[in-house]
C-alpha positions in Angstrom: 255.3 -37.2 80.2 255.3 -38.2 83.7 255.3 -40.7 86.1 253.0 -41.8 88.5 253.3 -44.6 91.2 249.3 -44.6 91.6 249.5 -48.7 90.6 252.3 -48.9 93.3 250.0 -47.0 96.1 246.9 -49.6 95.4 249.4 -52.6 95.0 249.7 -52.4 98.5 246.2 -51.6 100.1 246.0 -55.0 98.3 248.7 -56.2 99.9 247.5 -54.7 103.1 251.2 -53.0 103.3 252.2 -49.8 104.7 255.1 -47.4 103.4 256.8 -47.9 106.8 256.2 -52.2 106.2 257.5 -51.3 102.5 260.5 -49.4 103.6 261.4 -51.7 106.5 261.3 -55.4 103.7 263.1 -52.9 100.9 265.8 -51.3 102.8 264.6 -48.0 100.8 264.8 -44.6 102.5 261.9 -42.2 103.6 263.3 -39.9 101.5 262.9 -42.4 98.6 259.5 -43.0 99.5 258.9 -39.3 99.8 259.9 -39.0 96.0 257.7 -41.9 95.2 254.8 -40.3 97.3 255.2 -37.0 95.1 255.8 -38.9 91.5 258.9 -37.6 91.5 262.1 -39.8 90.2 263.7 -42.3 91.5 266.8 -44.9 90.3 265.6 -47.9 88.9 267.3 -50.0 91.8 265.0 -48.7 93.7 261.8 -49.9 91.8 263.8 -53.4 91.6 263.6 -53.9 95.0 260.4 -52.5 95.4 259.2 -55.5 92.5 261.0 -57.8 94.1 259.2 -57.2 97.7 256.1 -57.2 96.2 256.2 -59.8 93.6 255.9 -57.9 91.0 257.1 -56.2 87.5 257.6 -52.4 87.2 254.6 -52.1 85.1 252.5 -52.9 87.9 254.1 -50.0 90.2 254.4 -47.3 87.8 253.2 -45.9 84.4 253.8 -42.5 82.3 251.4 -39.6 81.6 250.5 -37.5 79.4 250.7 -33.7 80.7 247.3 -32.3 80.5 249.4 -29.1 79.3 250.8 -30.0 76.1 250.8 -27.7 73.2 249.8 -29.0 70.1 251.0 -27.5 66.8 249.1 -27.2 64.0 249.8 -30.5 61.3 253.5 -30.1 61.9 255.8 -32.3 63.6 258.8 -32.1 65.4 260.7 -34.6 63.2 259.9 -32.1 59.9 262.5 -29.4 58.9 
């Protein structure tokens, strides 16, 4: 699984907000915003104050994945001996 901040990205062109407007009302780093911009991780005080800029609950700044590159096994799972 991953994450991806895609709901975070279009929150703000709602919100008419740039990363630099985000960065400046959050007190976050451009390095944490450089790890948001690549879906990369970041702590969870970060995505607080993100939500509480914005208004918001994490679900509507992030969601997980699926890998397109998962390997399936054949009927077994990974909870059988």
């Amino acid at each position: 699984m991953k994450i991806s901040y895609n709901k975070l990205w279009h929150l703000m062109l709602d919100k008419k907000m740039t990363k630099a407007c985000l960065r400046r009302v959050t007190g976050i780093s451009t390095a944490s915003i450089a790890k948001l911009d690549k879906g990369e991780n970041v702590t969870t005080d970060i995505l607080v104050r993100i939500c509480d800029a914005l208004d918001c609950e994490l679900q509507d700044i992030m969601e997980l994945t699926h890998n397109d590159n998962r390997t399936k096994t054949s009927g077994s799972n990974f909870l059988d001996n």
